[in-house]
C-alpha positions as CSV (number, residue, x, y, z in Angstrom):
1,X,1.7,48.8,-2.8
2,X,5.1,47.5,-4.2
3,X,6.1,46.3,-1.3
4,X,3.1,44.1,-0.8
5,X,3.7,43.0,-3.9
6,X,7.4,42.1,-3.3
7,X,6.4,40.3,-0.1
8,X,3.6,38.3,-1.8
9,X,5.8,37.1,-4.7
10,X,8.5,36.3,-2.4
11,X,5.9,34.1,0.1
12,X,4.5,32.4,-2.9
13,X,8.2,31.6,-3.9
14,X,9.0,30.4,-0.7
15,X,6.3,28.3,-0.4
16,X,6.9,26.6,-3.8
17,X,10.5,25.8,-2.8
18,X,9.9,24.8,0.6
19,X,6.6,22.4,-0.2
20,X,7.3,19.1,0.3
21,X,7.0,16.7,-2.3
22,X,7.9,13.0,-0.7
23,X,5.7,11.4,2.4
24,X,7.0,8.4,4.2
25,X,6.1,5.8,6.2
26,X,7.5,2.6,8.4
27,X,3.9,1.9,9.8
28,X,1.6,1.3,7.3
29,X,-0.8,-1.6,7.9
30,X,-1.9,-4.2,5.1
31,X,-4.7,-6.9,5.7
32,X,-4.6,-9.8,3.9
33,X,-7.9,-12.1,4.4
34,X,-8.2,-15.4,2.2
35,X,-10.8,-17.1,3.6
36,X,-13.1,-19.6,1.3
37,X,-16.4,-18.3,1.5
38,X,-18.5,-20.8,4.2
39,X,-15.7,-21.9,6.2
40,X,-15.7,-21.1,9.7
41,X,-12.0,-20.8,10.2
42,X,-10.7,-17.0,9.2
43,X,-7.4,-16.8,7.3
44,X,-6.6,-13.7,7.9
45,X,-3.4,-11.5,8.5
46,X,-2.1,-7.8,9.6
47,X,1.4,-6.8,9.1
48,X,1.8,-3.2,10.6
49,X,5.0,-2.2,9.7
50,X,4.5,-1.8,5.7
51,X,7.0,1.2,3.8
52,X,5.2,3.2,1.9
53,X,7.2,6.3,-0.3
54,X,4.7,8.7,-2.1
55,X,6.2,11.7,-4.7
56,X,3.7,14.2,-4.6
57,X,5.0,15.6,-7.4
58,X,5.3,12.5,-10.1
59,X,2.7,10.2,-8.1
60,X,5.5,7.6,-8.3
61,X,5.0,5.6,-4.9
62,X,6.5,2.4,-3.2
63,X,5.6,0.0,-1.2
64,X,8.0,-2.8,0.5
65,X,6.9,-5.8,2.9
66,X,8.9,-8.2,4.7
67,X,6.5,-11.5,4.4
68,X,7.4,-12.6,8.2
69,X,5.9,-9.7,9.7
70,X,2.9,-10.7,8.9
71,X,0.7,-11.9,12.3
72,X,-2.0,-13.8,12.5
73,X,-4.5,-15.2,15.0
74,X,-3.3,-18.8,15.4
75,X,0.7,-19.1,15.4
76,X,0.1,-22.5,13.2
77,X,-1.4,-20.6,10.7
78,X,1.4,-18.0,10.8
79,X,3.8,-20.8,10.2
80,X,2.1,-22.5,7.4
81,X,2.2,-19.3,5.1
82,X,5.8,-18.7,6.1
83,X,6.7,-22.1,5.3
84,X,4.0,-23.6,3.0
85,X,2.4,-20.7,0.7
86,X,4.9,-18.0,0.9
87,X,8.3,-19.4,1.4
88,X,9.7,-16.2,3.1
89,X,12.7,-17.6,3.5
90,X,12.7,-17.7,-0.4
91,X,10.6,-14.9,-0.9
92,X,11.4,-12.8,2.5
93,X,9.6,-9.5,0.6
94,X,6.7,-8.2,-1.8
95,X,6.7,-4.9,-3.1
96,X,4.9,-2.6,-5.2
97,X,6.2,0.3,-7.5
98,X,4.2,2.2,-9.3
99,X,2.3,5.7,-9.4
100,X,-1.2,7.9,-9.1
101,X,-2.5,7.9,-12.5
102,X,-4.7,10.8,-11.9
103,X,-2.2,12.4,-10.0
104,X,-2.5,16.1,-11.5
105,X,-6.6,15.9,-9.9
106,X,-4.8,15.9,-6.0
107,X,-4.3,19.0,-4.3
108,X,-1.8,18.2,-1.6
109,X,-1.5,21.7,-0.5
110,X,-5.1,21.6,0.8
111,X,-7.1,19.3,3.0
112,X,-9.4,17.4,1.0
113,X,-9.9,13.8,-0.2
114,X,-9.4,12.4,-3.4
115,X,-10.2,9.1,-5.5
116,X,-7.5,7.9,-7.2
117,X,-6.2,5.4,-9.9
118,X,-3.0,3.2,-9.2
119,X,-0.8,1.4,-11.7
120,X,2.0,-0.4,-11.5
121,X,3.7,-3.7,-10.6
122,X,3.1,-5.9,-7.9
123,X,5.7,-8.4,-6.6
124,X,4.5,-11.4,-4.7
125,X,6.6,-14.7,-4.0
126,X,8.7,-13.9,-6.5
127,X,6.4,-13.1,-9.6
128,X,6.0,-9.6,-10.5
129,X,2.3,-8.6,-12.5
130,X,0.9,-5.6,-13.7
131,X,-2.3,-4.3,-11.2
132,X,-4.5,-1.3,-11.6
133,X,-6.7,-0.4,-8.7
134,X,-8.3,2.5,-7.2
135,X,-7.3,4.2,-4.1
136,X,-8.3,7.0,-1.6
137,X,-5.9,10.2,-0.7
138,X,-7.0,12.4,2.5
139,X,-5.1,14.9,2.9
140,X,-5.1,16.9,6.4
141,X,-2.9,19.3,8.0
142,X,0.3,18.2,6.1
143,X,-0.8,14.8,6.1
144,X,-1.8,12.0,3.6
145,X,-4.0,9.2,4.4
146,X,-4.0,6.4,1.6
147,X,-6.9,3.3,1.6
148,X,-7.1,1.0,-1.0
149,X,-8.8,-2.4,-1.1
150,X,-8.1,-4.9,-4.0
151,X,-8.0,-8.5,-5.0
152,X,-5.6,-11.1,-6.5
153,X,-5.6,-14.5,-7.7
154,X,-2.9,-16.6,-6.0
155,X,-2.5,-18.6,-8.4
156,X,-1.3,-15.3,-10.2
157,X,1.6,-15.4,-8.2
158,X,2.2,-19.5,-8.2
159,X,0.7,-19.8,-4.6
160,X,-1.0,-23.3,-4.3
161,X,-3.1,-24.2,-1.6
162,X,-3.0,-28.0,-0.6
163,X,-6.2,-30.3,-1.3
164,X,-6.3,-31.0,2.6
165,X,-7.2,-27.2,3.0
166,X,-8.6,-25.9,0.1
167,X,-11.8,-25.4,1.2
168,X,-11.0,-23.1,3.9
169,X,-8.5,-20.7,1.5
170,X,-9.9,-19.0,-0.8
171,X,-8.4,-18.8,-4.0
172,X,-8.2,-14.9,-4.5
173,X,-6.7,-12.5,-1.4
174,X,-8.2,-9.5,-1.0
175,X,-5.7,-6.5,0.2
176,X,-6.3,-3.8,2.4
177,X,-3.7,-1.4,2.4
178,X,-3.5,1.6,5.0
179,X,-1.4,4.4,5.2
180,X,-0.8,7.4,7.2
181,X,2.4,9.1,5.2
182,X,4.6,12.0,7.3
183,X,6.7,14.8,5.0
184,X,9.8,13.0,4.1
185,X,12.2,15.3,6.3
């Protein structure tokens, strides 16, 4: 009976030290639509190649986007937010840096899915705001999963849209952010 006692203390040890707290990844996707309700011309766009660091531990997590990756449908429209709204050349990347407010209701040792709050600070063309949203963990056989789906004001982030097309771009963006993080090896 001792021994089994040794051997489960020692597993449950093992297992603490050996968990692993930070998931990565270099392919998370972000959609970006801002199209002006009514028009018939989408403005929409998909970068695929979003970082994304998640601490299991603290919540703390990261996100980085280079602004050019972005693709879209029609290449004109790709080079007018380059040039016109985003300036990636002046602004080449966004990023956001905060953390899981309800991070202590996650159990990443199990699978299981979890709503969650998010806090933190969003960088866009160069302005940096404070954003609170909600979010979705899934975690599956060592795996995490992360949806969200929010809104901003460009304007927020000194982004004008010209008179000539204002009525196809809407004046708020809403994000879609999705993530499938690996164990940070």
């Amino acid at each position: 009976m001792k021994k089994i006692s040794w051997l489960l203390i020692v597993l449950l040890f093992a297992g603490t030290v050996f968990a692993q707290d930070k998931y990565f990844t270099k392919t998370g996707k972000i959609n970006f639509d801002a199209t002006s309700p009514g028009s018939p011309e989408q403005v929409e766009g998909i970068h695929k190649s979003v970082l994304c660091v998640l601490d299991t531990k603290t919540g703390n997590m990261q996100f980085s986007v280079a602004m050019k990756g972005f693709e879209f449908e029609r290449a004109l429209m790709q080079e007018h937010f380059n040039e016109n709204y985003i300036e990636s050349d002046q602004f080449p990347k966004s990023e956001f840096k905060g953390m899981i407010s309800n991070n202590s209701s996650v159990n990443y040792t199990a699978n299981g899915e979890y709503k969650v709050s998010v806090k933190g600070k969003l960088t866009i063309h160069g302005i940096t705001k404070d954003i609170e949203t909600t979010g979705n963990l899934v975690i599956k056989n060592g795996k995490i999963s992360a949806t969200s789906v929010f809104t901003v004001l460009l304007a927020d982030y000194k982004i004008s849209i010209p008179g000539l097309v204002a009525d196809k771009v809407s004046k708020t963006a809403k994000i879609i952010v999705n993530c499938l993080l690996d164990p940070l090896r």
